[in-house]
C-alpha positions as CSV (number, residue, x, y, z in Angstrom):
1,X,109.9,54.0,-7.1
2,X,108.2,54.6,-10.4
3,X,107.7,58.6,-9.7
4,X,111.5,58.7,-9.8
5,X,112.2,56.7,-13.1
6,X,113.1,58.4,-16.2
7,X,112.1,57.6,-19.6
8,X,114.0,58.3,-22.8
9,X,113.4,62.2,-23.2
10,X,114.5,62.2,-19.1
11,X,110.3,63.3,-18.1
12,X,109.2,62.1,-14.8
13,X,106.7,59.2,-15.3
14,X,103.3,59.5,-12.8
15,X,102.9,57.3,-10.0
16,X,101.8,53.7,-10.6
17,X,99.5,52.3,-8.7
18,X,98.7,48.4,-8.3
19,X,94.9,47.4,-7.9
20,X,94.1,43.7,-6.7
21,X,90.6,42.2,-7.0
22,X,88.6,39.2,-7.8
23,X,86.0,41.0,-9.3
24,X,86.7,42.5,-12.9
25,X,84.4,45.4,-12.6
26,X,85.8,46.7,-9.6
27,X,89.1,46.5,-11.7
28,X,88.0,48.0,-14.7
29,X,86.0,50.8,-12.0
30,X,89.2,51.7,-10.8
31,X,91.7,51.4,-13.8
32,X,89.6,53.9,-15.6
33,X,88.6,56.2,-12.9
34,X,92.7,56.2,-12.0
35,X,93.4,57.0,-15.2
36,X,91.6,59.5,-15.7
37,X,93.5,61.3,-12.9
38,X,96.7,60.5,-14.6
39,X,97.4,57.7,-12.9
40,X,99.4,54.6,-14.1
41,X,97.7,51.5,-13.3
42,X,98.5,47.3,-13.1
43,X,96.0,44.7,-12.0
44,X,96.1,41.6,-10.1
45,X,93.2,39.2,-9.5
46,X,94.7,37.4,-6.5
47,X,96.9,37.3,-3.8
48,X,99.9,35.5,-5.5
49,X,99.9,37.8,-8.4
50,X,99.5,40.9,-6.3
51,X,103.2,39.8,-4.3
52,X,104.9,39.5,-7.9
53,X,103.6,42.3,-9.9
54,X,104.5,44.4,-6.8
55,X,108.2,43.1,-6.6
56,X,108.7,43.4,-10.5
57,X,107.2,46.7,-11.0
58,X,107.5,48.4,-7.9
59,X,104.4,50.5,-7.6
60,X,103.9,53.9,-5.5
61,X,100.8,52.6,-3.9
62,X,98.7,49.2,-3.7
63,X,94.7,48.9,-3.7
64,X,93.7,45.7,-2.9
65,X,90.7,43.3,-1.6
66,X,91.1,42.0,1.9
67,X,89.6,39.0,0.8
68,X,91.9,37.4,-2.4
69,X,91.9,34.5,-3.6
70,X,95.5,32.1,-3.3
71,X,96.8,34.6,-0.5
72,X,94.4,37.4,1.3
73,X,94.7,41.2,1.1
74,X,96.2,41.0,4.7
75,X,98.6,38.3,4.1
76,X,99.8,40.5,0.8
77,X,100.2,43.7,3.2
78,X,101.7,41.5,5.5
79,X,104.3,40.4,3.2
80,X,105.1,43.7,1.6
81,X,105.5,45.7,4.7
82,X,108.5,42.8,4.9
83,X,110.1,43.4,1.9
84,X,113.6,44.9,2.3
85,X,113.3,47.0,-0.6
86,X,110.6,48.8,-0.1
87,X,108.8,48.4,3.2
88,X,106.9,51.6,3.3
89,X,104.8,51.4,0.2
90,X,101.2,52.7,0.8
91,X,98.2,50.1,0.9
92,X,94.5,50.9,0.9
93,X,92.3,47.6,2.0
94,X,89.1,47.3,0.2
95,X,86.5,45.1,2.2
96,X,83.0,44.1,2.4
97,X,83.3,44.5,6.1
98,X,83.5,48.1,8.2
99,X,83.1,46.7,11.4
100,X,86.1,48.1,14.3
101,X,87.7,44.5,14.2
102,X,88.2,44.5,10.9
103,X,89.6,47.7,10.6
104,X,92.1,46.7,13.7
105,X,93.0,44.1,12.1
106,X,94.4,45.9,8.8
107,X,96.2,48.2,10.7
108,X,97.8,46.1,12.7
109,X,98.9,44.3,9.8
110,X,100.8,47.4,8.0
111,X,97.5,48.8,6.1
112,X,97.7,52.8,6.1
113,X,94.2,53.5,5.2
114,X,90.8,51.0,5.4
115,X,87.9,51.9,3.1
116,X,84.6,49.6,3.0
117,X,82.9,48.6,0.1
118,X,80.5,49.3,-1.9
119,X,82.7,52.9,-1.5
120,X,82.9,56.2,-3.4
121,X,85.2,56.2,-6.3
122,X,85.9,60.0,-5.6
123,X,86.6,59.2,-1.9
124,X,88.8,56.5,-2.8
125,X,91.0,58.4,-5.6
126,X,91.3,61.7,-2.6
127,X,92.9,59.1,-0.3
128,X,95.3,57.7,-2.2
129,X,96.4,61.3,-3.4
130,X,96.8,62.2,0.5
131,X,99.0,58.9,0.7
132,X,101.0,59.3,-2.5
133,X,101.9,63.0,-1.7
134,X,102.9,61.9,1.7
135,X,104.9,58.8,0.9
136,X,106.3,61.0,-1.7
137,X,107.6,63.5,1.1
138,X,109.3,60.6,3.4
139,X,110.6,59.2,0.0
140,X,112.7,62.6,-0.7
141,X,113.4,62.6,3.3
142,X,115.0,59.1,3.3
143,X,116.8,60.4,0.0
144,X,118.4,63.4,1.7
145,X,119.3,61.2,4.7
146,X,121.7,58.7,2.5
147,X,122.7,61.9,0.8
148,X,123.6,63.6,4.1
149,X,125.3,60.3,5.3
150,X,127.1,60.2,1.8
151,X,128.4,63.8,2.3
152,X,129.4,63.0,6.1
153,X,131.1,60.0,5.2
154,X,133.3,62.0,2.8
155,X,133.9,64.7,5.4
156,X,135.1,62.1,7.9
157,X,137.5,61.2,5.6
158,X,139.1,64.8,5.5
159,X,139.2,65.4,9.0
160,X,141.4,62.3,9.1
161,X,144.3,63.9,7.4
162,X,143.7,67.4,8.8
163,X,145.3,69.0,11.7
164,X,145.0,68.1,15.5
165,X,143.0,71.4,15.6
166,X,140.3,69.4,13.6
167,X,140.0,66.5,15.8
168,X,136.8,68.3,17.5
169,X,134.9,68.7,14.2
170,X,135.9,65.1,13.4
171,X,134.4,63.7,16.5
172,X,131.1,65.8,15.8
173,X,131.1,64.4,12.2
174,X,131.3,60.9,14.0
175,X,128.4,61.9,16.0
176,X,126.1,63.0,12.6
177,X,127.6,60.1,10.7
178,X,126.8,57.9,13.1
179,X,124.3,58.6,15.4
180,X,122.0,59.6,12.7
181,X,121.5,56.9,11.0
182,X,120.4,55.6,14.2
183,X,117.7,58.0,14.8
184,X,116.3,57.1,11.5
185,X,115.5,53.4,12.6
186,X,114.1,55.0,16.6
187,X,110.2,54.7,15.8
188,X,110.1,56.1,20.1
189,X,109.9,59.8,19.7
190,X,110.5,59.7,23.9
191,X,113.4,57.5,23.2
192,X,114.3,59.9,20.2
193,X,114.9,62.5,22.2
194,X,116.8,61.6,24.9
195,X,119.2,60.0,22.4
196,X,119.8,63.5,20.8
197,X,120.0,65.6,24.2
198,X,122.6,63.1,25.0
199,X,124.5,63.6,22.0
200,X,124.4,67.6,21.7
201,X,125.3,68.0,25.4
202,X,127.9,65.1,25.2
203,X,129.7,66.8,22.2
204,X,129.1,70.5,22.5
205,X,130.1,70.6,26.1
206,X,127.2,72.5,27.5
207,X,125.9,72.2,31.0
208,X,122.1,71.7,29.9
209,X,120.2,71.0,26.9
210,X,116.9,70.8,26.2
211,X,113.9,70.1,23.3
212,X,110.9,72.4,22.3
213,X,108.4,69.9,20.4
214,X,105.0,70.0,18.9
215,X,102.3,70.3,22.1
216,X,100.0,68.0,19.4
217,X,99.7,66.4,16.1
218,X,99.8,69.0,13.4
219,X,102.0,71.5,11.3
220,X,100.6,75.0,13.1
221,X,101.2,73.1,16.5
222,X,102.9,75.3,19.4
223,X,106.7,74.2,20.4
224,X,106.5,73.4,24.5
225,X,109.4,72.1,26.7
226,X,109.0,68.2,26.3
227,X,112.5,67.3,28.2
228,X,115.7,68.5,28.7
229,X,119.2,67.5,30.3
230,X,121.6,69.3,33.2
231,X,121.5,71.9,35.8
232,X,119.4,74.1,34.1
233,X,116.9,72.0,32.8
234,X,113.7,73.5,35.1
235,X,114.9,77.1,33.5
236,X,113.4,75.7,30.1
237,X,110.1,74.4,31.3
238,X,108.0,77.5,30.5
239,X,109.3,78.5,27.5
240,X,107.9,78.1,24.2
241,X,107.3,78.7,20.7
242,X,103.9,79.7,19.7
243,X,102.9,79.1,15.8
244,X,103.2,82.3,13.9
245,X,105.8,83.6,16.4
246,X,108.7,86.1,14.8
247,X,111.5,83.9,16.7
248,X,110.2,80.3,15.3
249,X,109.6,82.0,11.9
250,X,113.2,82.8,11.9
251,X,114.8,79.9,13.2
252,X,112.5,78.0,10.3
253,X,114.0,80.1,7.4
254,X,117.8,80.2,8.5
255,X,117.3,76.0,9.1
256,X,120.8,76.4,10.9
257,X,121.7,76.6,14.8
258,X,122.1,80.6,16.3
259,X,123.6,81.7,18.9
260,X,121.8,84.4,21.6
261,X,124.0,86.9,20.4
262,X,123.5,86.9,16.9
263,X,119.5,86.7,17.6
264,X,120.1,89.8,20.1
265,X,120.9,92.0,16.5
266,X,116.8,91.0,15.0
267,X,114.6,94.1,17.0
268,X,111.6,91.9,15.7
269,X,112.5,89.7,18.2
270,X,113.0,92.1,21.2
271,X,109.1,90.8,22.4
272,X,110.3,87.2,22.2
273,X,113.7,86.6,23.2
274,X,114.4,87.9,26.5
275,X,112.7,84.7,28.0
276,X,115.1,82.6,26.4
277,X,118.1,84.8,27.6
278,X,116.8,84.7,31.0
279,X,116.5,81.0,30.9
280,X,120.2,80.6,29.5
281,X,119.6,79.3,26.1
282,X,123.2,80.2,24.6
283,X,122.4,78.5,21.0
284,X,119.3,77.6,19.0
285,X,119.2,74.8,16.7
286,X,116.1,74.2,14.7
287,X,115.3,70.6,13.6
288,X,114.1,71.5,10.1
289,X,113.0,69.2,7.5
290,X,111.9,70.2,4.2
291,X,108.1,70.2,5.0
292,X,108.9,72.4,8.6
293,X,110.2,72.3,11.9
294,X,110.2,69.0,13.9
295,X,111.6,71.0,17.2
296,X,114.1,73.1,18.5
297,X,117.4,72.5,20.5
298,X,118.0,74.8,23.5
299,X,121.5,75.1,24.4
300,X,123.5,76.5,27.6
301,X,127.5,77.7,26.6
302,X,129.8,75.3,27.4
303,X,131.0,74.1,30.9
304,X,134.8,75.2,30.0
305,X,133.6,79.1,28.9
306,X,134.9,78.1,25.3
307,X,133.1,79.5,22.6
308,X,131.1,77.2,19.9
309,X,133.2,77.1,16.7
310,X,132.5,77.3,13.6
311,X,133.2,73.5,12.9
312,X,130.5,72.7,16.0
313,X,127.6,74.6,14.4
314,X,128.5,73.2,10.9
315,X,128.5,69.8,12.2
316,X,125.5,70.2,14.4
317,X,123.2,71.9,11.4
318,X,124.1,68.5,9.8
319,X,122.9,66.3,12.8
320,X,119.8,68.7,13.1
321,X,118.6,67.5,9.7
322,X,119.3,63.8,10.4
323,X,117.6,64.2,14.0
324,X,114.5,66.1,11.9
325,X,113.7,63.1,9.5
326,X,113.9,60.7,12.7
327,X,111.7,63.2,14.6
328,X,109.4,62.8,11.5
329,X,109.2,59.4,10.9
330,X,108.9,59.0,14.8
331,X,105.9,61.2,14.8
332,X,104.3,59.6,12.0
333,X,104.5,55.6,13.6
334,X,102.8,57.7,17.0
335,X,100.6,59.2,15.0
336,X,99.6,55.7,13.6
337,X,99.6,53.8,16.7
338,X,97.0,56.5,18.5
339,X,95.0,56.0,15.8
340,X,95.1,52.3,16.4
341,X,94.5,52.5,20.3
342,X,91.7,55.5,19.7
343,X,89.9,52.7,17.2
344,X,90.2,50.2,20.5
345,X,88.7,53.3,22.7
346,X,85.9,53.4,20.6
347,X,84.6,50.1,22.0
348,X,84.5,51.3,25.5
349,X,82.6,53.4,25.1
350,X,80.2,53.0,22.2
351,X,76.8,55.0,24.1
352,X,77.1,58.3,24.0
353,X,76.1,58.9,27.9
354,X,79.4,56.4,28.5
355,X,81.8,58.2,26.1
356,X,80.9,61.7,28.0
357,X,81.3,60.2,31.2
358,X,84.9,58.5,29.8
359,X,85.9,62.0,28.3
360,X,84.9,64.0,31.3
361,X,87.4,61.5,33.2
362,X,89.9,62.1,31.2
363,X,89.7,65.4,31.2
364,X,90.3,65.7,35.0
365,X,92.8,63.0,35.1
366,X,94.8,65.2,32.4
367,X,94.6,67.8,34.6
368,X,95.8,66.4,37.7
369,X,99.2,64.8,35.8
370,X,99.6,68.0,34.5
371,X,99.5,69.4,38.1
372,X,101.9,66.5,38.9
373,X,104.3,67.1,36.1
374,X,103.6,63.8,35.0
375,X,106.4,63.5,31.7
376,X,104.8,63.6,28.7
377,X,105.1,59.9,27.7
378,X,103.5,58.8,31.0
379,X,101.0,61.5,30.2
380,X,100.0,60.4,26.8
381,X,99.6,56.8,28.2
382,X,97.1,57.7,30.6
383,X,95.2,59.5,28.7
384,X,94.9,56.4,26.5
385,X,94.5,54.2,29.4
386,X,91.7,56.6,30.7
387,X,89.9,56.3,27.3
388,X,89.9,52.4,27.2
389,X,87.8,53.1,31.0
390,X,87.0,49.3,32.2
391,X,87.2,47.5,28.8
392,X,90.8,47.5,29.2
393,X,90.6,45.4,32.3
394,X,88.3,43.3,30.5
395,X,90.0,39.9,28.9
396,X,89.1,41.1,25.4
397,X,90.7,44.7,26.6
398,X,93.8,42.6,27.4
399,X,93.7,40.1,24.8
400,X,93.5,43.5,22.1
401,X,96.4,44.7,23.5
402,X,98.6,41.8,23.8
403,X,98.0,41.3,19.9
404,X,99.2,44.8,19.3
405,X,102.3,44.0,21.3
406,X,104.5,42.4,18.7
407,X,103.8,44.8,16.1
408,X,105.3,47.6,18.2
409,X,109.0,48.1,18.6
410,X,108.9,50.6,21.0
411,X,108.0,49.0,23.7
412,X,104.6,52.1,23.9
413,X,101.5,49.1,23.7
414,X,103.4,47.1,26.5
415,X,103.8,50.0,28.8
416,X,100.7,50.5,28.2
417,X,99.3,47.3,29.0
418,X,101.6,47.2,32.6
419,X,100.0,50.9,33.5
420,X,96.2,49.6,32.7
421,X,97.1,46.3,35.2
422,X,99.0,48.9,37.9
423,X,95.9,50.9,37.9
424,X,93.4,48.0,38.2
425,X,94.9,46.1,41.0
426,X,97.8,49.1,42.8
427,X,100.3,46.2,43.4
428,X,102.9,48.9,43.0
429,X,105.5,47.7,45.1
430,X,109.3,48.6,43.9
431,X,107.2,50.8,41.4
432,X,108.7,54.9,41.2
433,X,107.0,57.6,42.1
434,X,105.6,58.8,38.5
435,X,104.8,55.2,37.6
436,X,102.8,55.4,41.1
437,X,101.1,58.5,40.8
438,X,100.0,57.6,37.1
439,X,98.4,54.0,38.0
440,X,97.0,55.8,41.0
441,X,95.3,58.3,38.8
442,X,94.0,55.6,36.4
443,X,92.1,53.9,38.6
444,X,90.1,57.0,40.5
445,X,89.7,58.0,36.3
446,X,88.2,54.9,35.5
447,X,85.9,54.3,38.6
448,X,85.0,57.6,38.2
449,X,84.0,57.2,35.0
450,X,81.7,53.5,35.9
451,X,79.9,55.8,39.0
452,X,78.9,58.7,36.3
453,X,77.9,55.9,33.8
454,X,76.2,54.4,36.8
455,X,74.0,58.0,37.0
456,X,76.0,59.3,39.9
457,X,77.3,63.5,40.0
458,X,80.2,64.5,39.3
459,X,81.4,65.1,42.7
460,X,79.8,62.3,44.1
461,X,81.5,60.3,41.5
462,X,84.9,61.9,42.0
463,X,85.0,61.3,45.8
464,X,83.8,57.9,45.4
465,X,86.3,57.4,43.2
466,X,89.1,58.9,45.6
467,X,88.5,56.9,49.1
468,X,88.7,54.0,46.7
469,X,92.4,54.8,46.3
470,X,92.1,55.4,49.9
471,X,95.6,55.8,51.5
472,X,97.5,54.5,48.8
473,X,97.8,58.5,47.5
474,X,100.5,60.1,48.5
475,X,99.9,64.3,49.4
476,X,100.8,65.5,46.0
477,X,98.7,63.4,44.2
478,X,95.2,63.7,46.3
479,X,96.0,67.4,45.9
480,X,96.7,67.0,42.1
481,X,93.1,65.2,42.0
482,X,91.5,67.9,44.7
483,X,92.9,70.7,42.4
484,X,91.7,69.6,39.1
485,X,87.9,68.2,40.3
């Protein structure tokens, strides 16, 4: 990309930025209000020209009409967010039309931000300095991974000729090497993480893992127990790792897995770290990246009483890193996709009497998963489902949905979709028990949520809602949904 070229005297050039538009004076608005913020600008008045000036000069970010003459805006995003090269450049539609379908529509097809015309020039010029700083930061993170991989690859090579003593640290090299680059392409952060509890228990030896991760989107979010692996995997489910905490500070700023008895010497931590003693965590392992933490491993000691080595934590602060960018880029696709899905909530429930009666249902329904220990995928999916309330069963619900489908490679939109048809009709035979409980508490959310918009009470609506389900509820869940009304 053009922020990483050198000139002559070796300076770093600023980022260039590709506008397309039919209209000159929206190209001459924003070639001189982008250069003015030290901006390097090309122009493109249609489609065609936008494709070739953005494979020849490789901008950092494109601006561009949706509707283009020769090819549209969205065809153009489509195409680039194809290209081998560089499929993760930003794009910013422009269009005459801010209605919801629009705006689907340029998401779905690879657009990271939507702005409708006649729009603010300031506005404009803020967004793309929010994308360009973090395009930047996933730039630099894809960079360290080939470096990583580069450096692993080398390693490998050594442990090849080294002694039969090395053949574990070889293995675990295998694993980074490997593995890693796997985790870069998993866009399923549930996925994600069973792929590296797998690994770390699988080559470390020890009897249970398990993964503190962001309770929600954001930096200052608290680490909770999302999942874990082994015996003592319901040891780990309380503990976490609240933002601003002495024990998360630390395990940010060494960026390197510790054992419990190296953490047992820090009397900062005396507050903090008997929990995870009690709970067995042998060995810490922070998945840092350079802009924070993405997680942090819990580990038991291994099933054989053999310490880690020093070859096991080297090779596993290596993996860390790797697993950290996945972890990232993870994060940010789930991050895009519940903006896309929140967009499709919006048109259930576009009167504000129906969107308190759809957020008071799916406040309760949260609750009674949580009393069910629903996993958090499932979770998150109902929570969506609940949102979408009755225009998800609709045909334009389903037809939404189904277009979203292809776009999504993990598989989230179309278990989605199978949970919103489960809790319509409860056909749920051969179904298991969590994919049960959560279809069952979809549909007492939803028609909860049609009696409150229909001017019913809140318990009135709830038990209506309930002897719908009727005796398809099983005990814990009627006493999940008794406990949280």
């Amino acid at each position: 990309m053009s922020q990483l070229r050198t000139g002559p005297n070796r300076q770093l050039l600023p980022p260039l930025v590709l506008v397309a538009d039919d209209d000159t004076r929206v190209l001459e608005l924003l070639q001189l209000a982008l250069t003015q913020q030290h901006l390097r600008v090309i122009t493109a008045p249609d489609g065609d020209e936008a494709i070739r000036r953005a494979l020849a000069e490789r901008p950092d970010l494109v601006v561009m009409d949706v509707r283009l003459p020769r090819k549209s805006g969205l065809e153009v995003c489509e195409f680039l967010r194809h290209d081998p090269e560089d499929p993760h450049v930003p794009i910013v539609l422009l269009s005459a039309t801010a209605d919801t379908e629009s705006r689907l529509d340029g998401l779905a097809r690879g657009a990271d931000d939507f702005l409708a015309k006649p729009f603010s020039p300031k506005e404009l010029i803020a967004r793309i300095q929010r994308l360009l700083a973090r395009s930047g930061e996933a730039r630099v993170q894809r960079r360290r991974g080939i470096e990583l991989e580069r450096e692993l690859s080398r390693a490998q090579e050594e442990t090849r000729r080294a002694h039969t003593g090395m053949r574990r640290e070889q293995r675990l090299r295998e694993l980074a090497f490997g593995l890693g680059r796997e985790l870069q392409r998993t866009l399923d952060l549930d996925a994600l993480g069973e792929r590296v509890l797998v690994a770390v228990q699988h080559q470390l030896g020890c009897s249970s893992v398990a993964l503190l991760a962001p309770a929600h989107e954001g930096a200052d979010a608290d680490l909770v127990h999302r999942m874990a692996r082994g015996d003592a995997q319901g040891a780990f489910a309380a503990l976490t790792l609240p933002r601003g905490s002495e024990l998360r500070s630390l395990l940010a700023g060494l960026g390197r897995p510790v054992s419990r008895d190296a953490l047992v010497r820090f009397p900062e931590l005396r507050a903090e770290l008997p929990a995870f003693v009690a709970a067995g965590a042998a060995l810490l392992v922070p998945l840092r990246h350079a802009q924070g933490v993405e997680g942090v491993l819990l580990c038991t000691d291994r099933g054989d009483g053999v310490p880690f080595t020093p070859a096991d934590l080297d090779a596993l602060t290596a993996f860390a890193e790797l697993a950290a960018s996945g972890f990232l880029n993870a994060r940010r696709f789930r991050s895009q996709q519940d903006q896309t899905l929140g967009l499709l909530a919006e048109r259930a429930s576009a009167r504000a009497t129906t969107a308190k009666a759809i957020a008071e249902s799916a406040r309760l329904i949260d609750l009674a998963a949580e009393r069910l220990a629903l996993p958090a995928r499932d979770r998150s999916l109902l929570q969506h489902a609940v949102r979408l309330s009755a225009w998800g069963w609709s045909d334009d619900g389903r037809k939404a949905l189904a277009l979203l489908q292809p776009l999504d490679p993990t598989g989230r939109i179309g278990s989605l979709a199978v949970l919103i048809a489960e809790g319509e009709s409860l056909e749920l035979e051969g179904a298991t028990a969590e994919r049960r409980r959560a279809a069952l508490l979809l549909g007492v959310g939803v028609r909860h949520a049609i009696a409150r918009i229909a001017g019913r009470s809140l318990q009135e609506g709830w038990s209506t809602a309930v002897a719908w389900a009727g005796a398809a509820l099983d005990g814990p869940t009627r006493e999940a949904l008794a406990g949280a009304i």
